[in-house]
C-alpha positions as CSV (number, residue, x, y, z in Angstrom):
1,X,-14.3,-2.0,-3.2
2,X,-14.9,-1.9,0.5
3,X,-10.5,-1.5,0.9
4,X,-10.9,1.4,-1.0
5,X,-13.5,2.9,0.9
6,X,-11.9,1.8,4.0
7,X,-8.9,3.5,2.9
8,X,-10.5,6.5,1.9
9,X,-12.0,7.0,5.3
10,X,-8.5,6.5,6.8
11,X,-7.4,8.9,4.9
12,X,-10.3,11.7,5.8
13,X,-9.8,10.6,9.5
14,X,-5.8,11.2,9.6
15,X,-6.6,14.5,7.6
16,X,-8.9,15.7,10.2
17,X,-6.6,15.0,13.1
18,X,-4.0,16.7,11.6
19,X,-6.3,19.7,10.9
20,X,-7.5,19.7,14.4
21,X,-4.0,19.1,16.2
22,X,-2.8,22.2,13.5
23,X,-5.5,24.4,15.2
24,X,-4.4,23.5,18.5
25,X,-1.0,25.1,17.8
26,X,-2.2,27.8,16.6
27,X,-4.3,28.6,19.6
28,X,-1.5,28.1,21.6
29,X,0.2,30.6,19.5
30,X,-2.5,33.0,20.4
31,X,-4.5,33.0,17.3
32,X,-8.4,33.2,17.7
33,X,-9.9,29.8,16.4
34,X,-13.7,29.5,15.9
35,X,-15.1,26.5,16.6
36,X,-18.6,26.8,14.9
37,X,-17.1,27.5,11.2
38,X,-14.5,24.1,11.9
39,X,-13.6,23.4,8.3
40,X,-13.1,26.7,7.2
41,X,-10.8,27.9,10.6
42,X,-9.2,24.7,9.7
43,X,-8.1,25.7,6.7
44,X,-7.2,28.7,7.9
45,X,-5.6,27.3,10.7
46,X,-3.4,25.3,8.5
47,X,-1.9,28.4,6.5
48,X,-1.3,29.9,9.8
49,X,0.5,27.1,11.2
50,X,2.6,27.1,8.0
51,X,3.6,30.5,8.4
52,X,4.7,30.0,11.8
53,X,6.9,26.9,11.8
54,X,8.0,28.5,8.9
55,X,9.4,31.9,10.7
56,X,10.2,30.1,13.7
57,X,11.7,27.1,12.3
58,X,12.9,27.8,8.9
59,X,10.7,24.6,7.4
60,X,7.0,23.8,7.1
61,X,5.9,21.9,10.2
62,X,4.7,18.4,9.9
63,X,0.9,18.5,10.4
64,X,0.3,20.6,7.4
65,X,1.8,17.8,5.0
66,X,0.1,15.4,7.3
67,X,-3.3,17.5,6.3
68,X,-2.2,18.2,2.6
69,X,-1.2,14.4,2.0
70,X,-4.1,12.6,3.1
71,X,-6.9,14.3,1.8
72,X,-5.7,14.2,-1.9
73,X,-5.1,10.9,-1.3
74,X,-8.8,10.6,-0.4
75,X,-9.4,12.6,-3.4
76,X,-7.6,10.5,-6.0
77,X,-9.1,7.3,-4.3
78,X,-12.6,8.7,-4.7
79,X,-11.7,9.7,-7.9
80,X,-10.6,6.2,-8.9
81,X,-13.5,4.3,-6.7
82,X,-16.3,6.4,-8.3
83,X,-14.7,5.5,-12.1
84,X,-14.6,2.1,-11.5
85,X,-18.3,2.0,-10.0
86,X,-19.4,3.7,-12.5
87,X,-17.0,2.3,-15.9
């Protein structure tokens, strides 16, 4: 029980860097960020980023499957901890 929680915190924690290294890039590209709203210009962050590395490299960068990864992988290890607490 406490692995999975430990994992699932891992996996919020490598899911917010990402987010936040994303919205670095993207200010560096020159987009307006707003740190109050921080999840929600995080998200939108991400599909910016996505569309960039995507026009400028031809691929999705990395730090938006390093976001997208992780946090279902919290999700599904919630998912799984909460059933088994509660089966």
């Amino acid at each position: 029980m406490v692995v999975a929680i430990a994992l699932v915190v891992c996996c919020v924690v490598w899911a917010v860097v990402a987010g936040l290294l994303a919205m670095s890039f993207c200010q560096r590209r020159g987009i307006r960020v707003n740190p109050v709203f921080l999840s929600i210009g995080m998200l939108n962050c991400l599909s910016q980023y996505r569309k960039l590395t995507r026009a400028e490299t031809g691929y999705i960068g990395p730090l938006f499957y390093h976001y997208v990864i992780p946090i279902n992988a919290a999700l599904v290890l919630l998912v799984v901890l909460l059933a088994v607490r509660f089966a």
